[in-house]
N, C-alpha and C positions, 0 to 999 in steps of 0.2 A: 083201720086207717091206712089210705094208699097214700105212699109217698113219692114225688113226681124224684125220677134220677135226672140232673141238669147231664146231658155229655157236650165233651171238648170236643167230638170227632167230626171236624171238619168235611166228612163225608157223609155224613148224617143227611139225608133226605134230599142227598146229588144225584141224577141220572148220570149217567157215562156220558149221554150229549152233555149236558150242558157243562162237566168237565172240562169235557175236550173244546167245547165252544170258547170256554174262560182262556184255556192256553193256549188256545190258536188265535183270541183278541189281544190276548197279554202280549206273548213272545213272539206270535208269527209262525207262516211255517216254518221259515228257516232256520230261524233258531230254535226251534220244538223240534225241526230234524237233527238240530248237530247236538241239542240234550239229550234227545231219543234218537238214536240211530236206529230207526226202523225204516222200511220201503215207504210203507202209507202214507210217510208224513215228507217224505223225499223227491217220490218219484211222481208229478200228478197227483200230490194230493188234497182230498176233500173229507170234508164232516162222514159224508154216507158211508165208502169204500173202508174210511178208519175206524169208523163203530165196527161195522162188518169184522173187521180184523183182529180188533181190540176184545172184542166178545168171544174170538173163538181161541186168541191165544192169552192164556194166566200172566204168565211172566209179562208182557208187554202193557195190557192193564195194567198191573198190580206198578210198572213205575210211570204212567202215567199220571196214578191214583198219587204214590209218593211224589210227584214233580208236583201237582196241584195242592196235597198237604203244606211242605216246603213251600210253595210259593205264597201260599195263604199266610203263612207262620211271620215270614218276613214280611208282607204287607200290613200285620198287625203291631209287628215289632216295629217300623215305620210311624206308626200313627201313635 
């Protein structure tokens, strides 16, 4: 007998686009730049140049990844 495991993980069958697409409709850049203080999302930026950047640096994903958990979290708490 297989049994299906339900997961909570909010990231569960996200691509990094469409992450990143959620928190740049949600917040904007500007406020995605002063949450994340990175160049991509500061200096000119776009979806393409921040994948690019987000893929090749861990630590900068990895709070993108928690800014989109946390955001998810409170828009649940919300409803």
């Amino acid at each position: 007998m297989i049994t299906q495991v339900s997961s909570n993980n909010p990231l569960q069958n996200k691509t990094l686009e469409s992450i990143l697409e959620f928190l740049v409709d949600h917040y904007g850049w500007e406020l995605l730049g002063e949450k994340i203080r990175i160049n991509c999302f500061n200096v000119d930026p776009n979806i393409k140049s921040s994948l690019v950047f987000l893929r090749k640096t861990p630590w900068a994903r990895t709070k993108v990844e928690s800014l989109y958990v946390y955001t998810m979290r409170n828009i649940a708490k919300r409803k």
